[in-house]
C-alpha positions in Angstrom: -21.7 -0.2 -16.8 -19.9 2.9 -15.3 -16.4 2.2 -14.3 -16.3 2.5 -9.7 -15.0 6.0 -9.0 -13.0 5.8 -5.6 -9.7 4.2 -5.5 -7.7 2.9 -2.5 -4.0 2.2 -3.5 -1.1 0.9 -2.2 2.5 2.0 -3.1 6.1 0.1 -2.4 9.3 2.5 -2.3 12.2 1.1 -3.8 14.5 3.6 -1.5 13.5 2.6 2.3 10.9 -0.7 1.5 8.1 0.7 2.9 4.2 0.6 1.6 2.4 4.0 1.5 -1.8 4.0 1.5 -3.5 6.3 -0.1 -7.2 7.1 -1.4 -7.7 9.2 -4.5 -10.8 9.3 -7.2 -8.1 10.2 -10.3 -5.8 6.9 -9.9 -3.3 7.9 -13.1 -3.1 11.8 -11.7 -2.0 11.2 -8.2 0.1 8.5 -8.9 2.0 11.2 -11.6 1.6 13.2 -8.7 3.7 10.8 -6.4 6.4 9.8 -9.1 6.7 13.4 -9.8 7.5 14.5 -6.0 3.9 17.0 -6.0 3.0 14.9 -2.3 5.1 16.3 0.7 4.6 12.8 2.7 6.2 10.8 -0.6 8.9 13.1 -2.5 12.1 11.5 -0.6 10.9 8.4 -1.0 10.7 7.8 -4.7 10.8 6.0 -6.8 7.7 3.6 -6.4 5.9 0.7 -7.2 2.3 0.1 -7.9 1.8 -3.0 -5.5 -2.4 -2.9 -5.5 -5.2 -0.5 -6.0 -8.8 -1.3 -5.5 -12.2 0.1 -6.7 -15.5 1.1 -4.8 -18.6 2.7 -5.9 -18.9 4.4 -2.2 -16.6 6.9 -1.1 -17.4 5.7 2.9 -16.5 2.2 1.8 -13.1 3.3 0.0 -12.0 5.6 2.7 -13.2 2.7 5.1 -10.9 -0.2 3.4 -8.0 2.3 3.2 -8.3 3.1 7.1 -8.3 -0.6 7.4 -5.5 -1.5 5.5 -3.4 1.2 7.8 -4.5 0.1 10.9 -2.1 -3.0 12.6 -4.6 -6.0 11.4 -5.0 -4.5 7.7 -1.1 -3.6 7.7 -0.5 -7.5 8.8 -3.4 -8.8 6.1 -1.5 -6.3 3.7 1.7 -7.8 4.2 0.9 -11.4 3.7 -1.4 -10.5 0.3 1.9 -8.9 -0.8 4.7 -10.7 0.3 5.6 -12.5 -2.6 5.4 -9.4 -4.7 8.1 -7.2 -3.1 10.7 -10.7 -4.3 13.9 -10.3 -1.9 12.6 -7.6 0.2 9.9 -9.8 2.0 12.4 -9.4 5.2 12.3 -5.1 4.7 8.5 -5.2 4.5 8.4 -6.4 8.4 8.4 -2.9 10.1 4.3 -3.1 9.0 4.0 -6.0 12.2 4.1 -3.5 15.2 1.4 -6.1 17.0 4.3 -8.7 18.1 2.2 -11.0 16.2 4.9 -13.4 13.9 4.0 -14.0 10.4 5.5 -16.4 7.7 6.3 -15.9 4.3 8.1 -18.7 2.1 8.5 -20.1 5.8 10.5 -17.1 6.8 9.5 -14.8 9.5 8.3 -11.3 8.6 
């Protein structure tokens, strides 16, 4: 079975506690390329975390899922599938809730 091609990732930066989206079809190269400072949008924010990357055999459905998760109801979904990943810094990770909508993690608001 060939392995899906089209990858949609999501990075956490240990400097200001923010996620950053991407899409990519070489996972290992343009993460390298992040950790190395080759991407304009991510250099001053280094270093970084892997927090989830997802597969897709379509290109449409990858870039689709990664619009999604940057839009305000994927950002919210994103933050409550990764809450209890970022540890301590679930408070930092509330700048993604620009709806007004309150959300709960470990019964604290985010």
């Amino acid at each position: 079975m060939e392995h899906p091609r089209f990858c949609v990732y999501v990075l956490y930066s240990l400097k200001d506690h923010k996620f950053y989206i991407g899409y990519t079809t070489n996972f290992k190269r343009r993460v390298a390329e992040h950790e190395q400072g080759k991407t304009k949008s991510t250099a001053p924010r280094r270093p970084f975390i892997v927090m989830m990357c997802e597969y897709f055999r379509s290109k449409q459905v990858a870039m689709r899922r990664e619009n999604y998760l940057k839009s305000t109801k994927g950002r919210r979904a994103l933050k409550l599938m990764l809450c209890h990943s970022v540890g301590d810094k679930t408070l930092a990770i509330d700048r993604l809730n620009t709806s007004g909508v309150v959300v709960k993690c470990n019964d604290r608001e985010l």
